[in-house]
N, C-alpha and C positions, 0 to 999 in steps of 0.2 A: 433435202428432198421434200416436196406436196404433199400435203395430206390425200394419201389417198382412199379418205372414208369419204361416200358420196351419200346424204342423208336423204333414203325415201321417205317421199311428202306427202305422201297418199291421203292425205286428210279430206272428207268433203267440205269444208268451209274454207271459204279461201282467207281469209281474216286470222283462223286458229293455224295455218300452214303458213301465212307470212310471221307471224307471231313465234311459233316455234323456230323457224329458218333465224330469223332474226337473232334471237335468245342463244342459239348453237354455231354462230357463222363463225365465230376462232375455234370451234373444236373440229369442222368438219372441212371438205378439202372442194365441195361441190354438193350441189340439191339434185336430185333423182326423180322426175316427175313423171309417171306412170300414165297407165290407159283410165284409171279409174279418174286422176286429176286433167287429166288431159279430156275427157268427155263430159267433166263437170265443169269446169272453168274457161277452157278453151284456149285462143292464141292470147286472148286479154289475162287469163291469169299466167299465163310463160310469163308475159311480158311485164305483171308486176311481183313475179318472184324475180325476176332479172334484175329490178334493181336493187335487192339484196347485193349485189354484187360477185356472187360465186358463177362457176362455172355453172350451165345448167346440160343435164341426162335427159333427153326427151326416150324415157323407154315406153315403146311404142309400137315395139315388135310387129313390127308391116309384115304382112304375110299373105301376097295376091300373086296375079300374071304381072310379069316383067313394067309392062307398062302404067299398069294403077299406081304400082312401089315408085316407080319414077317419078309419077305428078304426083303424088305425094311426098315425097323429098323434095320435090322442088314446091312446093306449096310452103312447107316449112323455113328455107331460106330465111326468110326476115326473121326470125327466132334466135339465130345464129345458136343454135346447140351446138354443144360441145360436143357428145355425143347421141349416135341415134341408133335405135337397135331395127334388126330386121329379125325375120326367122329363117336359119339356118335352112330348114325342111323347104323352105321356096324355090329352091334349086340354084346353079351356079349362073343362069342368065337372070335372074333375078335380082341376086346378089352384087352381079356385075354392072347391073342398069342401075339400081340403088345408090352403087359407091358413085359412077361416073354422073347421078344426078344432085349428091350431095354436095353443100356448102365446103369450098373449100378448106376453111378452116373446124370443118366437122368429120369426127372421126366415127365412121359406119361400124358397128360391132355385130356380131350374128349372135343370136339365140341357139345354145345345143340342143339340150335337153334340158327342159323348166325341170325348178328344183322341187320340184313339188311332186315329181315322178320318181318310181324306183323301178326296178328289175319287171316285176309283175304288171307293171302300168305298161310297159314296154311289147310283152307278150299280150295283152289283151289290145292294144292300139296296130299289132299285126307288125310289129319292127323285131327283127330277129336277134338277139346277143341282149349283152345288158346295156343298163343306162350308160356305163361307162363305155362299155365299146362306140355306140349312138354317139356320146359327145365327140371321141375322137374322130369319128369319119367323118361328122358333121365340120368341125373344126379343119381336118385336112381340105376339104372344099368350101369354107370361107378364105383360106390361104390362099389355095387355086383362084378365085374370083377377084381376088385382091381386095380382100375387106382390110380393114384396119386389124382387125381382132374381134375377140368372139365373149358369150358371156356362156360359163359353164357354172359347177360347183367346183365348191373345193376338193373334191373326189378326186376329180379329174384335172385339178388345173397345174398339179407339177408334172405329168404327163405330155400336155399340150404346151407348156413353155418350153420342153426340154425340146419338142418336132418344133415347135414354131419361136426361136429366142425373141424375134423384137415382136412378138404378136401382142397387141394392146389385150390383157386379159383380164376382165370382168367377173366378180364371183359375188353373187348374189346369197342370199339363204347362209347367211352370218349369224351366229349365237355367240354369245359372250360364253364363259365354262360354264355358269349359273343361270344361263337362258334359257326361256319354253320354244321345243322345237315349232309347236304349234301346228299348219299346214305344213311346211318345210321337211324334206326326208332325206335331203343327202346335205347334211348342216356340218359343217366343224368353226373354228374362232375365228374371229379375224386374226389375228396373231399368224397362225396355220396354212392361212391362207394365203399370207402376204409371204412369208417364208417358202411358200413355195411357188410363189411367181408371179401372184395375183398383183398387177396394173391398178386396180380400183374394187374399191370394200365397200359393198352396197349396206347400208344397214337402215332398219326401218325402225317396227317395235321395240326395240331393244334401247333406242334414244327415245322414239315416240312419246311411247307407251309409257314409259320409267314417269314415277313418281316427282324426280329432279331430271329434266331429259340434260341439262347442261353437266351435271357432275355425271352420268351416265355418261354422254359423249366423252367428256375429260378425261373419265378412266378407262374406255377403249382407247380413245388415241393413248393415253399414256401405256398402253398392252403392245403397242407396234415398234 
């Protein structure tokens, strides 16, 4: 089976992010490139983490009317991602126009609930039940739209595997047992996460960040 840790890149320098990628490319299964690397470097740095040679995560999480999301999926094409994230919350004609403008060999995932939310975030942004209820209805209508799969926590992701079996499922906000939650508020291991059904182990800080990020990566994959 693939490695399924996908290592966020979030670096602003694109020099210390190909540097890092390079150093961890046998520990990890794919490169994760976010909004922050994505409006610093552009399609010319996708294109030279590409030839790193791993899969590449454009998470990007598109969140407009039907038709923005769509030229934007199709802007992206020459990138060929692996995968590309939208937001759940954009609705099912959104989601629909996204998959149908996506690369074919790119698998569309939705955004539930960022992990960065809890219960109380939920009631203050006017969404009624908890985070976890949100991921799930979120998730039952990225199924509806025909996405690939969705990105949740690991809260919620043995819940969503058990309604959706082949759903490509994504869990972000990863802590080793001895990790800073930091921003992060619905965190559990990778280990935990993959056990219960997680597709792809997002992990950032926890390789980044580390002192050694290659003996860091080594000893999460060797946790899986």
């Amino acid at each position: 089976m693939s490695n399924p840790i996908y290592l966020a890149l979030d670096l602003p320098r694109l020099d210390a992010a190909i540097a890092l990628a390079t150093k961890v490319r046998a520990h990890v299964g794919g490169l994760k490139l976010g909004l922050e690397f994505f409006c610093a470097h552009g399609q010319h740095g996708v294109h030279e983490i590409a030839k790193i040679g791993l899969p590449i995560f454009l998470d990007l999480k598109l969140h407009d009317i039907p038709n923005t999301v769509a030229g934007a999926m199709q802007a992206i094409h020459v990138l060929q991602p692996a995968i590309v994230t939208v937001h759940a919350a954009g609705g099912r004609a959104m989601m629909e126009d996204a998959k149908a403008a996506a690369g074919e060999n790119t698998r569309v995932v939705a955004v539930t609930v960022l992990t960065s939310l809890d219960d109380d975030d939920m009631a203050a942004i006017g969404v009624g039940g908890s985070a976890y209820d949100q991921a799930l209805r979120l998730a039952d209508l990225a199924q509806e739209a025909g996405l690939d799969g969705i990105v949740c926590s690991g809260h919620e992701v043995a819940a969503v595997h058990k309604r959706w079996k082949h759903g490509y499922l994504v869990v972000p906000g990863l802590r080793p047992g001895n990790g800073v939650a930091a921003d992060q508020k619905r965190t559990v291991s990778p280990r935990a996460a993959r056990d219960a059904g997680a597709s792809v182990l997002v992990i950032g800080r926890p390789i980044s960040h580390a002192e050694e990020p290659v003996a860091a990566a080594r000893a999460i994959e060797g946790t899986l």
